[in-house]
One Martini backbone bead per residue (centre of mass of N, CA, C, O) as a GRO file, in nm:
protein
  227
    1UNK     BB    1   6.240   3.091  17.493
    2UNK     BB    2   6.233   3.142  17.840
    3UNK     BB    3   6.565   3.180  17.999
    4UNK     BB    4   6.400   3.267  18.309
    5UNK     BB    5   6.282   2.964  18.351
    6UNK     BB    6   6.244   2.753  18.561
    7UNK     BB    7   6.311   2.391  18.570
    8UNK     BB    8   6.204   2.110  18.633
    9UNK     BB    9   6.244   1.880  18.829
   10UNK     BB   10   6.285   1.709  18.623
   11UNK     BB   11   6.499   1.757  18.418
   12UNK     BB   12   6.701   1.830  18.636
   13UNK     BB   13   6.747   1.503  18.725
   14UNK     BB   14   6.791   1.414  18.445
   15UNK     BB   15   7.071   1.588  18.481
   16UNK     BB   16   7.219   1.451  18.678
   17UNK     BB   17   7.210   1.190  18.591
   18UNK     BB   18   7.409   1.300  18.307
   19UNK     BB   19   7.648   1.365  18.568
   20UNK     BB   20   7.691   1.133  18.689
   21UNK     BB   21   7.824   0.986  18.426
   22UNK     BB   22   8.057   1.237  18.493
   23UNK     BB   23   8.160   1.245  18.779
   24UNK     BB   24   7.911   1.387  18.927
   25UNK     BB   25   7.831   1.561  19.207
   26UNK     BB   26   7.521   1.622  19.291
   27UNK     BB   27   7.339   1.916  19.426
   28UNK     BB   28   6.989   1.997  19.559
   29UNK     BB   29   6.874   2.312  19.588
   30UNK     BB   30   6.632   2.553  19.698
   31UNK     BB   31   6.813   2.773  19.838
   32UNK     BB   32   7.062   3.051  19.908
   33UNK     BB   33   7.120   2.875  20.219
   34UNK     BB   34   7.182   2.605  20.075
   35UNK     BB   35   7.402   2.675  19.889
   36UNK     BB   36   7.606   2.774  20.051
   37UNK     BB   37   7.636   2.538  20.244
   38UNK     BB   38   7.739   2.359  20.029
   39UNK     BB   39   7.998   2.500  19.974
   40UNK     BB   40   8.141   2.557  20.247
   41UNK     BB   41   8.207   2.287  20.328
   42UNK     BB   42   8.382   2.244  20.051
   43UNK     BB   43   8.584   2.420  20.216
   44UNK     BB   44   8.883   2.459  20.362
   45UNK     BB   45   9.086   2.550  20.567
   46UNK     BB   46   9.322   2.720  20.429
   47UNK     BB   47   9.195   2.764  20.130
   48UNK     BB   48   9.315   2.848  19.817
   49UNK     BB   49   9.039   3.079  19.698
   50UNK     BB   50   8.840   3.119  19.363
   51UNK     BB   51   8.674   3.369  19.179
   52UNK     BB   52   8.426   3.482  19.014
   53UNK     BB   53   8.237   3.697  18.847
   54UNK     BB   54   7.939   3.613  19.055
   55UNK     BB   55   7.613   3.690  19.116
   56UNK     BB   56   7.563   3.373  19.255
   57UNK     BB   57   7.757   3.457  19.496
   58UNK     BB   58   7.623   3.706  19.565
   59UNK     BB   59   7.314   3.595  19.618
   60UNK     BB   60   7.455   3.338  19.819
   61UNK     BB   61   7.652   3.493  20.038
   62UNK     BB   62   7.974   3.415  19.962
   63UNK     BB   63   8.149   3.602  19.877
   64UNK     BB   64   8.136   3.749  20.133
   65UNK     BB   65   8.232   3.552  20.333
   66UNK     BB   66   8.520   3.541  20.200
   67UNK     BB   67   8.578   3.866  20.259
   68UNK     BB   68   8.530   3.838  20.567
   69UNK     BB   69   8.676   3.583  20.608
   70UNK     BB   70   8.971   3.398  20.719
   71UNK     BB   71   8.943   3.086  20.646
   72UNK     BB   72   9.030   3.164  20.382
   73UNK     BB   73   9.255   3.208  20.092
   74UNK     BB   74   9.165   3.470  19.936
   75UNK     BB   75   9.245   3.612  19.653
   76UNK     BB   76   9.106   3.878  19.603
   77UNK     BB   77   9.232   3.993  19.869
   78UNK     BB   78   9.547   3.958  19.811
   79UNK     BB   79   9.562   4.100  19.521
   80UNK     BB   80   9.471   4.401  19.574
   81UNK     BB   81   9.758   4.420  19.744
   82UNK     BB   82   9.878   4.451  19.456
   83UNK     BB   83  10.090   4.550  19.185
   84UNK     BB   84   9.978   4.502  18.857
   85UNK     BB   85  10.283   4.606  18.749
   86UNK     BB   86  10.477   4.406  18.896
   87UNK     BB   87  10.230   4.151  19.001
   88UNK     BB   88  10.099   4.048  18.725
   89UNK     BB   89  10.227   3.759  18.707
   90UNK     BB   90  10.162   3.633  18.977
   91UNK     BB   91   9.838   3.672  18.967
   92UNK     BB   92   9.771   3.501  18.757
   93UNK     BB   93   9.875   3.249  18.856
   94UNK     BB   94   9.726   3.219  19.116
   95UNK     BB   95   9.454   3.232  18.925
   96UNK     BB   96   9.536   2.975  18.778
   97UNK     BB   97   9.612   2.767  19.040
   98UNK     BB   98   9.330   2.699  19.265
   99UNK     BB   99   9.235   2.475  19.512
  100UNK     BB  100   8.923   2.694  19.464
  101UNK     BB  101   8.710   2.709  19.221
  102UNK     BB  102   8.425   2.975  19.185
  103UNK     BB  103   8.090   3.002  19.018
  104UNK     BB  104   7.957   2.954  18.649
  105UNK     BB  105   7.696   2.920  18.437
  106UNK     BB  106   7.528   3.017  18.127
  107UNK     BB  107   7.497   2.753  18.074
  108UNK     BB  108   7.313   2.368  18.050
  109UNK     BB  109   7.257   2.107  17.893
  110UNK     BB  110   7.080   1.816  17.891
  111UNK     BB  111   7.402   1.641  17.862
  112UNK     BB  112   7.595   1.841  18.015
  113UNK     BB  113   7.659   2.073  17.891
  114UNK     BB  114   7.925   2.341  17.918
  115UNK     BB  115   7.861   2.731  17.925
  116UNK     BB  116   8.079   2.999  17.888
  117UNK     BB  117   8.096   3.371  17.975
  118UNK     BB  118   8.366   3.616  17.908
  119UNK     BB  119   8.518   3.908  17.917
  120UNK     BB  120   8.832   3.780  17.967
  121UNK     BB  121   8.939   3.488  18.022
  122UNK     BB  122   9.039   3.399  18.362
  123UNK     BB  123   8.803   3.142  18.410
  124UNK     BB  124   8.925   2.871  18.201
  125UNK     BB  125   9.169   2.772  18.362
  126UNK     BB  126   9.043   2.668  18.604
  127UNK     BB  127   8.810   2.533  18.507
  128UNK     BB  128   8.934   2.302  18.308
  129UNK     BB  129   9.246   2.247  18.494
  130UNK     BB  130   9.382   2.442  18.735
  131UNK     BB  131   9.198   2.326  18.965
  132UNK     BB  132   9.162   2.096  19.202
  133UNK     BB  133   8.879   2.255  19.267
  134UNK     BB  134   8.514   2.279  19.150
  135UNK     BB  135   8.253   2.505  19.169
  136UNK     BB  136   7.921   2.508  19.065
  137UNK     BB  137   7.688   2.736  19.048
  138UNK     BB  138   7.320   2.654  18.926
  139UNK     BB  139   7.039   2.726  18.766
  140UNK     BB  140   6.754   2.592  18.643
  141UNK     BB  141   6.729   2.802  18.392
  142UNK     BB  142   7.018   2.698  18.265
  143UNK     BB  143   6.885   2.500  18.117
  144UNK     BB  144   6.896   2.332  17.791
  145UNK     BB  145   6.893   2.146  17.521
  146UNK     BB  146   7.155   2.286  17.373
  147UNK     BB  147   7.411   2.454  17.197
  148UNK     BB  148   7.233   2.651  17.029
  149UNK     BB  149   7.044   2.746  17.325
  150UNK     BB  150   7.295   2.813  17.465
  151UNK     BB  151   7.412   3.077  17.279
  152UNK     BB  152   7.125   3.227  17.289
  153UNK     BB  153   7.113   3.262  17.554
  154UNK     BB  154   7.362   3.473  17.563
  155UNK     BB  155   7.287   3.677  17.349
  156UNK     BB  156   6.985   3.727  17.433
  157UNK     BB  157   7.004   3.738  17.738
  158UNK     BB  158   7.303   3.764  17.928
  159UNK     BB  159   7.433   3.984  17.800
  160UNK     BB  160   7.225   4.241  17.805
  161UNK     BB  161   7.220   4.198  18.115
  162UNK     BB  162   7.546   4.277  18.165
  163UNK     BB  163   7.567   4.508  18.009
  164UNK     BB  164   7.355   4.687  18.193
  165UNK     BB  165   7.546   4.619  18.437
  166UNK     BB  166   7.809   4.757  18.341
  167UNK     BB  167   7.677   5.063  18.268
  168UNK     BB  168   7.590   5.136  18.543
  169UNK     BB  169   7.862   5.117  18.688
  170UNK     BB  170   8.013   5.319  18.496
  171UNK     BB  171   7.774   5.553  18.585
  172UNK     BB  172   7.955   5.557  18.879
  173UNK     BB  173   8.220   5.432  18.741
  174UNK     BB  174   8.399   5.571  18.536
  175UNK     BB  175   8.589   5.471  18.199
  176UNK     BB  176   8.774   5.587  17.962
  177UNK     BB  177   8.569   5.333  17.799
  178UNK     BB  178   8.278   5.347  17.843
  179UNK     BB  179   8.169   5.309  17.537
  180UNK     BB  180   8.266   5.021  17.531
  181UNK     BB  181   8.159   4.721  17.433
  182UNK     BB  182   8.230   4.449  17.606
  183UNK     BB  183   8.361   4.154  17.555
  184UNK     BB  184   8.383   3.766  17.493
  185UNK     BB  185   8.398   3.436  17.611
  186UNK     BB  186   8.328   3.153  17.440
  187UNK     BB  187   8.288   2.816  17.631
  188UNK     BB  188   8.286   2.414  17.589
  189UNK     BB  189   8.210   2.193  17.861
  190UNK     BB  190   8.324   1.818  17.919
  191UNK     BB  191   8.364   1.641  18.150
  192UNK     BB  192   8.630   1.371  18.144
  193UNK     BB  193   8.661   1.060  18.256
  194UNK     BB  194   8.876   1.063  18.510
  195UNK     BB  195   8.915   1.357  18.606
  196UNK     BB  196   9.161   1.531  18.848
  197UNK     BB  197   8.939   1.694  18.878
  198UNK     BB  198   8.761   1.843  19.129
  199UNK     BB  199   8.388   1.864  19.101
  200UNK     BB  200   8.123   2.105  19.136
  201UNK     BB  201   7.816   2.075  19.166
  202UNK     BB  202   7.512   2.345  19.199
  203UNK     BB  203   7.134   2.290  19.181
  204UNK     BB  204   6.836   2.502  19.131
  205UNK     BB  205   6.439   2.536  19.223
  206UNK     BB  206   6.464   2.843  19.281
  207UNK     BB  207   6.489   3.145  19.202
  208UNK     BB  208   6.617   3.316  18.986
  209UNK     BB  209   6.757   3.545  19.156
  210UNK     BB  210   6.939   3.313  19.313
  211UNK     BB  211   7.103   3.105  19.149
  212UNK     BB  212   7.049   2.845  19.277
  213UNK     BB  213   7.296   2.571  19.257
  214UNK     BB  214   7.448   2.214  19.306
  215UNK     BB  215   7.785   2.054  19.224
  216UNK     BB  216   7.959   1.765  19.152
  217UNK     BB  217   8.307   1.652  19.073
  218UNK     BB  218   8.447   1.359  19.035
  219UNK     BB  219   8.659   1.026  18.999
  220UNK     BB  220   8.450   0.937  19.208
  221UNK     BB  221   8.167   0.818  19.332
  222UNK     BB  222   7.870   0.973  19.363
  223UNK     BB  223   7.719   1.221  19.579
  224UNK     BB  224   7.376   1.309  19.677
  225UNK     BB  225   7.189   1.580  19.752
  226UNK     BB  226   6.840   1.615  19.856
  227UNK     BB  227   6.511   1.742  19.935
   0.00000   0.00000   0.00000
């Protein structure tokens, strides 16, 4: 399976279907101008607002608008100058149960069920439940048939290429244990009907390297937004 081939517009549609059945709005977005606007639209003045680190919205220009823009309090921006040996503890709260968690998914089933692979597993907790509002920026190349095929994205395409782009930036910032091949967590999850978390699902037709695509979530009867 080519796992870098954005998938059928049917497909897509599909999939939204099947995810619309489990109270997400879903959002289908062409370009990575519009999963942008799609994703900020939905973050209110002033919410305290945290994000994984992710190639996805560093590439749909969402990071940099965080980092630049006063209108949201970025939590990636309040914790830099916080002390991690005195405000250690502090800071994992923060990022732990903030207004508006923003991310991305290594796969999704066609049945809906989302994969996630994390370095540290510090995004695992505010995507199941700490987070009041969940917002998945994703790529329609991330769609699999299964969980077996999903899990093989992971192994096959996405470590791979996260191992290289981890190992070019630490060969410009190298890190006491540069040699050390950095591990993985990962988990799986089908948002339950009916849940307190409010998410946002965003998928998208774009090319691979834009990683466009937006969805909500919602315990509301969902609302789409398509081109």
């Amino acid at each position: 399976m080519d796992f870098a081939r954005p998938a059928s517009e049917a497909a897509l549609n599909e999939l939204a279907d099947r995810l619309r059945e489990r109270n997400f709005e879903v959002v289908i977005v062409s370009t990575a101008a519009e999963a942008r606007a799609a994703v900020l639209e939905r973050l209110p003045d002033g919410a305290m607002v945290h994000s994984g680190k992710s190639k996805t919205l560093e590439d749909i220009g969402v990071f940099k608008e965080l980092m630049e823009s006063d209108r949201y309090d970025f939590l990636r921006k309040r914790t830099a100058s916080m002390d991690r040996k005195t405000q250690g503890r502090e800071i994992a709260k923060l990022g732990a149960t903030p207004d508006y968690m923003l991310g991305s998914v290594q796969a999704v089933t066609e049945a809906g069920q989302m994969v996630v692979a994390s370095a540290s597993g510090s995004q695992m907790g505010p995507y199941s439940s700490g987070a009041a509002n969940l917002i998945l920026v994703v790529g329609s190349q991330k769609i699999v048939p299964d969980l077996d095929m999903a899990l093989r994205r992971i192994t096959e395409h996405v470590m791979p290429y996260e191992d290289a782009r981890l190992r070019e930036q630490m060969r410009h910032h190298p890190a006491p244990n540069a040699n050390e091949r950095p591990h993985s967590t990962t988990t799986t999850a089908t948002p339950p009907i009916g849940m307190a978390m409010r998410v946002h699902f965003v998928a998208s037709t774009a090319d691979l390297h834009l990683h466009t695509a937006a969805a909500t979530t919602t315990p509301m009867p969902a609302t789409a937004i398509a081109p």
